[in-house]
C-alpha positions as CSV (number, residue, x, y, z in Angstrom):
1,X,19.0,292.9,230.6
2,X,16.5,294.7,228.5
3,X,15.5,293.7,225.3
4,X,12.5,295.3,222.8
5,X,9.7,293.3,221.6
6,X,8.7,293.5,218.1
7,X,5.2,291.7,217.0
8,X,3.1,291.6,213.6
9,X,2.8,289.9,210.5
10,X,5.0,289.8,207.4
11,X,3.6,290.1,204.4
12,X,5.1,287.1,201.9
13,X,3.1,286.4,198.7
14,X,-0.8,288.1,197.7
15,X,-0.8,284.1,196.9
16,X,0.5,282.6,200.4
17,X,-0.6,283.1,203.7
18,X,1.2,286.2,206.0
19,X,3.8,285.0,209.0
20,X,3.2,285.4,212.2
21,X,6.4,286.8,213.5
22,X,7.8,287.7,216.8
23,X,11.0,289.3,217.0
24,X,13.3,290.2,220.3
25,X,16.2,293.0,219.9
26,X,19.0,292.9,222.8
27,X,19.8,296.3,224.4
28,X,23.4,295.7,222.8
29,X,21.8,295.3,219.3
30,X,23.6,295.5,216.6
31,X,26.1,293.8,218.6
32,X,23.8,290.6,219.1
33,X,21.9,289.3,216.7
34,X,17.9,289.6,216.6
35,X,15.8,286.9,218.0
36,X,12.9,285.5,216.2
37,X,10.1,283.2,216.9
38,X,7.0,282.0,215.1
39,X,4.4,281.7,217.9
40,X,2.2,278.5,217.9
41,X,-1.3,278.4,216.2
42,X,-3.4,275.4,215.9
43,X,-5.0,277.3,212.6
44,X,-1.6,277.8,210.9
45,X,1.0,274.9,212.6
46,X,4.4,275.3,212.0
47,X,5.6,272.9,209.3
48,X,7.6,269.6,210.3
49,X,11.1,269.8,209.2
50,X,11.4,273.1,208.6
51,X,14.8,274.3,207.1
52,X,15.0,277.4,208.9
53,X,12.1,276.9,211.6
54,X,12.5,274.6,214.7
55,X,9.2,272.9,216.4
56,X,9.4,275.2,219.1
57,X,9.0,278.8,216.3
58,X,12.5,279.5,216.9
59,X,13.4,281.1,213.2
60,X,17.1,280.5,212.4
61,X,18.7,281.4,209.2
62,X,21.9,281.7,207.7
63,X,21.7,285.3,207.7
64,X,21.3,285.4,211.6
65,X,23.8,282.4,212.0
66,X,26.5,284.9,209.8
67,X,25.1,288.5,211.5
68,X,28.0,290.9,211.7
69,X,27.2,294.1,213.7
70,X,28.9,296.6,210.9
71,X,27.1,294.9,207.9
72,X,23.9,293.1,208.9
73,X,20.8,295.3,209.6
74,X,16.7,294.6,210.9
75,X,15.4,295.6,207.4
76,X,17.9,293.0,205.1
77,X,16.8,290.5,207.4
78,X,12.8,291.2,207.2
79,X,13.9,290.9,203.1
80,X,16.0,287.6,203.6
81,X,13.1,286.0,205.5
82,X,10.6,287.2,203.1
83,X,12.9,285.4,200.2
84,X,13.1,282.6,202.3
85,X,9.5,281.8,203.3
86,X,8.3,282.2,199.8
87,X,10.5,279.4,199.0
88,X,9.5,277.4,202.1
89,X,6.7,278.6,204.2
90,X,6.8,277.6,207.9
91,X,3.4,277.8,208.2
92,X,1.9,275.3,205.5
93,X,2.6,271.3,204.6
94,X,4.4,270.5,201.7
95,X,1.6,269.3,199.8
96,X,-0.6,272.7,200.6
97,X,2.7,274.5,199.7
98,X,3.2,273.0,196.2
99,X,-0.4,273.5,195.3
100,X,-0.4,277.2,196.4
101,X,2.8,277.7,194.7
102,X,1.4,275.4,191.4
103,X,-1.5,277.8,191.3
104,X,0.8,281.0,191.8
105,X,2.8,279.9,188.9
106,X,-0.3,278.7,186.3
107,X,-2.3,282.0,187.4
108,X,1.0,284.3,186.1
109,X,1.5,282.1,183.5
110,X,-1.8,282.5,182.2
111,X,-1.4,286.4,182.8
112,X,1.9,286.3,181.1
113,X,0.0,284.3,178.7
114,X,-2.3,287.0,178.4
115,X,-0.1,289.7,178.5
116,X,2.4,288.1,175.3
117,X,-0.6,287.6,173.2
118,X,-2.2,291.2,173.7
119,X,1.3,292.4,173.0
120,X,2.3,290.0,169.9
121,X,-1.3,291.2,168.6
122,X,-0.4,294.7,169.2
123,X,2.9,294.0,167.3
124,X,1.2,292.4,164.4
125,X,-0.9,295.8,163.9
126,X,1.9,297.3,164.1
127,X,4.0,295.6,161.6
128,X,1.2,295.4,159.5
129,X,0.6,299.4,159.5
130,X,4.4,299.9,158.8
131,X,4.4,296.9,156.1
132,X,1.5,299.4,154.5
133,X,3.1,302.3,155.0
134,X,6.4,301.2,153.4
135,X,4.2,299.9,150.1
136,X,3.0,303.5,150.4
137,X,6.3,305.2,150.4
138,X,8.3,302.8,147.9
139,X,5.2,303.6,145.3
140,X,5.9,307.3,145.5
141,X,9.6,307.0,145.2
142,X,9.4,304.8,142.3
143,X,6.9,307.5,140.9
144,X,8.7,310.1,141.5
145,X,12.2,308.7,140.5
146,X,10.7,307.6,137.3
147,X,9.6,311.4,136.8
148,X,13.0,312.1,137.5
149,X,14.4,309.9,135.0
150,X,12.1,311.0,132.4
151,X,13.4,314.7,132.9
152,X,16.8,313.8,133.1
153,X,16.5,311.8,129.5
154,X,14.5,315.2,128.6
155,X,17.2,317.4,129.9
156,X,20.1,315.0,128.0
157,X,18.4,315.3,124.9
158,X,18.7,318.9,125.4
159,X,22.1,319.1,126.2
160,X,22.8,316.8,123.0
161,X,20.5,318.9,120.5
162,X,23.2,322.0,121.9
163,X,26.2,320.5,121.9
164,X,25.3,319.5,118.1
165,X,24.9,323.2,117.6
166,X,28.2,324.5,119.2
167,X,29.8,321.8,117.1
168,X,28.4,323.4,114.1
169,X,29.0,327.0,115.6
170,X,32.8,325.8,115.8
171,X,33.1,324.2,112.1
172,X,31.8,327.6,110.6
173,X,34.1,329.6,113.1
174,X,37.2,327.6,112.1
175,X,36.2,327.6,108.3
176,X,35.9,331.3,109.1
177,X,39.2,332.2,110.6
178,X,41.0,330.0,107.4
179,X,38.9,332.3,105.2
180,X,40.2,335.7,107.1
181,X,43.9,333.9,107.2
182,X,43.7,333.3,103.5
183,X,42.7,336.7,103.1
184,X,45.4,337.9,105.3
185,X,48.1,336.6,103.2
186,X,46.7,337.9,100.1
187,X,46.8,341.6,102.1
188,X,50.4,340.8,103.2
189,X,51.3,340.2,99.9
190,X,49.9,342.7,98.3
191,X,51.2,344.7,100.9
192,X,54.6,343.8,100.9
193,X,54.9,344.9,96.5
194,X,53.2,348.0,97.9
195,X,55.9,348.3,100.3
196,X,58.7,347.2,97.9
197,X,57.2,349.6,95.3
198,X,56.9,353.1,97.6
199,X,60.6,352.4,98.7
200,X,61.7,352.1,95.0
201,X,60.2,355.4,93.9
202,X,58.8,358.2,94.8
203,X,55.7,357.9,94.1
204,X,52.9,361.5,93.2
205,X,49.9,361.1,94.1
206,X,48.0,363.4,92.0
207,X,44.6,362.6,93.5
208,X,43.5,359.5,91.9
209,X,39.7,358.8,93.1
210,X,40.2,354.6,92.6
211,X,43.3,354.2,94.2
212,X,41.4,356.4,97.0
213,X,38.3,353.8,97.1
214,X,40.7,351.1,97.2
215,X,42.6,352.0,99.8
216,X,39.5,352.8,101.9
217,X,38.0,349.5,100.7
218,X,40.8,347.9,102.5
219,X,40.9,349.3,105.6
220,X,36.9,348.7,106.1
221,X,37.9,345.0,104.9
222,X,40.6,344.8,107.6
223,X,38.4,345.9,110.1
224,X,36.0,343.2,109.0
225,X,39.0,340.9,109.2
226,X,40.0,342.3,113.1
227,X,36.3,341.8,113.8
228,X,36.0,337.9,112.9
229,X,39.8,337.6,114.5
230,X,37.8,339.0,117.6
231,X,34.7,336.6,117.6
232,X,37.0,333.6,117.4
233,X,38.8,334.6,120.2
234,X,35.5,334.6,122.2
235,X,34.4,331.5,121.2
236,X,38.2,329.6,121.7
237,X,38.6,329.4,118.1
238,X,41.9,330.4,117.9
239,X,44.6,331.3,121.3
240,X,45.7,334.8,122.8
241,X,49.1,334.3,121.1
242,X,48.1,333.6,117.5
243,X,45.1,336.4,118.0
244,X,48.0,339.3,118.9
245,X,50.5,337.9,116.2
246,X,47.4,338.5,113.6
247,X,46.2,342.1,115.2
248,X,49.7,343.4,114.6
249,X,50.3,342.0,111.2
250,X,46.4,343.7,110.0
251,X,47.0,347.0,112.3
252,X,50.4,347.9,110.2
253,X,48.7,346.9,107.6
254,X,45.3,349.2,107.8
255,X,47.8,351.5,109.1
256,X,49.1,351.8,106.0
257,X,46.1,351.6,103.8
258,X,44.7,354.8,106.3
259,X,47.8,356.7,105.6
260,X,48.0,356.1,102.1
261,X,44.1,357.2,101.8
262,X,44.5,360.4,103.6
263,X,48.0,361.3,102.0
264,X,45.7,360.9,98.4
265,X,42.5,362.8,99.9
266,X,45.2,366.0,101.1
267,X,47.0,365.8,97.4
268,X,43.5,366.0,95.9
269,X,42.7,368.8,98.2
């Protein structure tokens, strides 16, 4: 039978003491289980009842008592005794033990001590910076919303002084357009005895010069009239429909007045 000796030290705790360590590999490992043995020192005596560690170094754990050859490996079994000997270490009395492990735990607590304070005093900087910068910020957007409202009520005041004008622009437009329809009838009307009376005789024109500046007169006043019908339409005075109904009535009409004027001006001639 062979078997491979392995010898050292394992390394447990920067705060507890290293293990002496001897370990023994079959020449059918991983079939059989490794073999490991604390050797004897008078400096460093095994501990009296040990968990894991017999009086004679013989190191059994329950990851050797449960090895299985297609799971269990050397290196998680260095690891499992590490874990194990940092809770019990074979190699130091109970008393000793407790002590080294008291003085582990006060010496990170007092690091972790360390450590929260530098971090909460970090923290408070920080909160304190962003608390400032915050005031900073909410001062210039209550600045500048307040500008913003200013220009708005600037800019509504505006608005109001020209919707007060269009209001105006529309009274006079409307006033306007009753004034052109008024005049429109008056046209029809005396249109329509112009009409009746040209049907009812046959009337010579023998050149009269007022009946000329009359009839001239109305066709520039109709195209004042066709003018004002146009404006109102622009502004949404009056619709499309009542705009063409209008346009025809006054073009037959300064159709007429045209005809009548040039009919006078040839007899003249």
């Amino acid at each position: 039978m062979n078997l491979l000796n392995v010898n050292g030290f394992l390394h447990v705790s920067d705060f507890l003491p290293d293990v002496p360590l001897i370990i023994w590999l079959h020449e059918n490992y991983p079939l059989v289980s490794p073999m490991i043995f604390i050797p004897s020192n008078p400096e460093c005596p095994i501990r009296e009842n040990h968990p894991f560690v017999d009086p004679s170094g013989v190191v059994t754990t329950p990851y050797i008592l449960d090895w299985d050859q297609k799971k269990s490996n050397l290196c998680d079994l260095v690891h499992n005794l590490i874990d194990l000997f940092q809770l019990e270490h074979p190699c130091l009395p109970d008393t000793t033990l407790k002590a080294t492990i008291q003085d582990d735990l006060d010496a990170k607590f007092y690091d972790d001590l360390d450590v929260k304070e530098t971090i909460i005093d970090d923290l408070v900087r920080k909160i304190s910076d962003d608390l400032a910068a915050l005031n900073v910020q909410t001062r210039n957007d209550i600045e500048r919303e307040s500008n913003n409202q200013a220009k708005l009520k600037e800019r509504g005041d505006v608005i109001d002084g020209y919707i007060s004008l269009l209001k105006d622009e529309r009274d006079n437009l409307e006033k306007s357009v009753a004034e052109v329809e008024e005049y429109n009838d008056k046209l029809s009307d005396w249109l329509r005895i112009s009409q009746n009376a040209s049907s009812t005789a046959h009337v010579q024109i023998v050149g009269d010069k007022s009946k000329m500046v009359e009839f001239k007169a109305a066709s520039k006043a109709l195209d004042d009239v066709l003018y004002a019908l146009d404006k109102a339409l622009e502004q949404g005075v009056i619709s499309l429909d009542v705009y063409m109904k209008q346009v025809r009535v006054l073009a037959r009409e300064q159709f007429f007045h045209r005809a009548m004027f040039f009919e006078l001006k040839t007899s003249s001639s």
